[in-house]
C-alpha positions in Angstrom: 78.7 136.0 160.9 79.8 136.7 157.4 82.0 134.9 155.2 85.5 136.9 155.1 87.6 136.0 151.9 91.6 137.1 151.5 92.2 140.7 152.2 89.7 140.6 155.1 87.0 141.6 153.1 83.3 140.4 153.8 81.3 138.5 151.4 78.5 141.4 151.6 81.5 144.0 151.3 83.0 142.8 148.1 79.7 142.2 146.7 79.1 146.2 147.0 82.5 146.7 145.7 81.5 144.9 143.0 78.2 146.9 142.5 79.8 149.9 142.7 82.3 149.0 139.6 79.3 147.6 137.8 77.3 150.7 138.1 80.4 153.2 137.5 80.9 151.4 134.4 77.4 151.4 133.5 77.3 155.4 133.6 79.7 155.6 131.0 81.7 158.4 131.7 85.0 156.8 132.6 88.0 156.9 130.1 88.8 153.7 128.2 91.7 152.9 130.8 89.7 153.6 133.5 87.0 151.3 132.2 89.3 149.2 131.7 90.7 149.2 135.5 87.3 148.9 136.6 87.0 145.5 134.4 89.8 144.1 136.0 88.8 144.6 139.3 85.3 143.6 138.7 86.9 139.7 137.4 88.4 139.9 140.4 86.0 140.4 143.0 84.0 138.2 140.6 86.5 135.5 140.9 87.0 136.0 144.7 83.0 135.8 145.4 83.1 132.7 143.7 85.5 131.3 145.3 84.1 132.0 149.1 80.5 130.8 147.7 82.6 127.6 146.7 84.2 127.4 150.4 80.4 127.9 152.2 79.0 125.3 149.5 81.6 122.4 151.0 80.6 123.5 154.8 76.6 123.5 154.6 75.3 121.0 155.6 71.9 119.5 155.9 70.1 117.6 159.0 67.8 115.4 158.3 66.2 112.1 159.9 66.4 109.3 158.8 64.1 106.2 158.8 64.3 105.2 163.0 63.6 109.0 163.2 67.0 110.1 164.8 69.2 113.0 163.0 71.5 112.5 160.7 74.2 114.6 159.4 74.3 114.5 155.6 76.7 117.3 152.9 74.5 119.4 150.8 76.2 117.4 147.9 74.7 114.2 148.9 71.3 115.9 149.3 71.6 117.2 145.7 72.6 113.8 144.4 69.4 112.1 146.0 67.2 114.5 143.9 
C-alpha cells in the first residue's frame, strides 16, 4: 500500500502532480504569475514528498541474522552506520 501524506494524497499521486507542474512549466507558455503559481506549488509537493520519504525512512527496517544465526531486527539507520 502506498504512503498517503496530509490531504490524503498518495506518495505516487503527488509525485504526478508534481510532474505535471514540472512539465507545464517546462513548455513555457504560462504567464509570469502563472509560472509563478506553478513554482509554489511545485515547493510544496516538493517539501511534502520529502517529508513522507523522511516518515518511510524511520519505519524500514532491515532483518538480518546475526552471529548464532537467529533474526534480528535492526533500523535502516543502524545498517547505514555499520558501513
Amino acid at each position: 500500500m502506498a504512503k498517503t501524506g496530509k490531504k490524503g494524497l498518495r506518495f505516487e499521486e503527488r509525485l504526478a502532480d508534481l510532474e505535471a507542474i514540472v512539465a507545464r512549466l517546462e513548455d513555457g507558455d504560462v504567464t509570469l504569475e502563472d509560472s509563478l503559481d506553478l513554482f509554489q506549488k511545485g515547493t510544496e509537493q516538493i517539501k511534502e514528498l520529502a517529508r513522507i520519504l523522511e516518515e518511510a525512512e524511520r519505519k524500514v527496517e532491515i532483518l538480518t541474522r546475526d552471529a548464532s544465526g537467529s533474526l534480528k531486527v535492526k533500523s535502516l539507520e543502524e545498517d547505514r552506520n555499520e558501513e
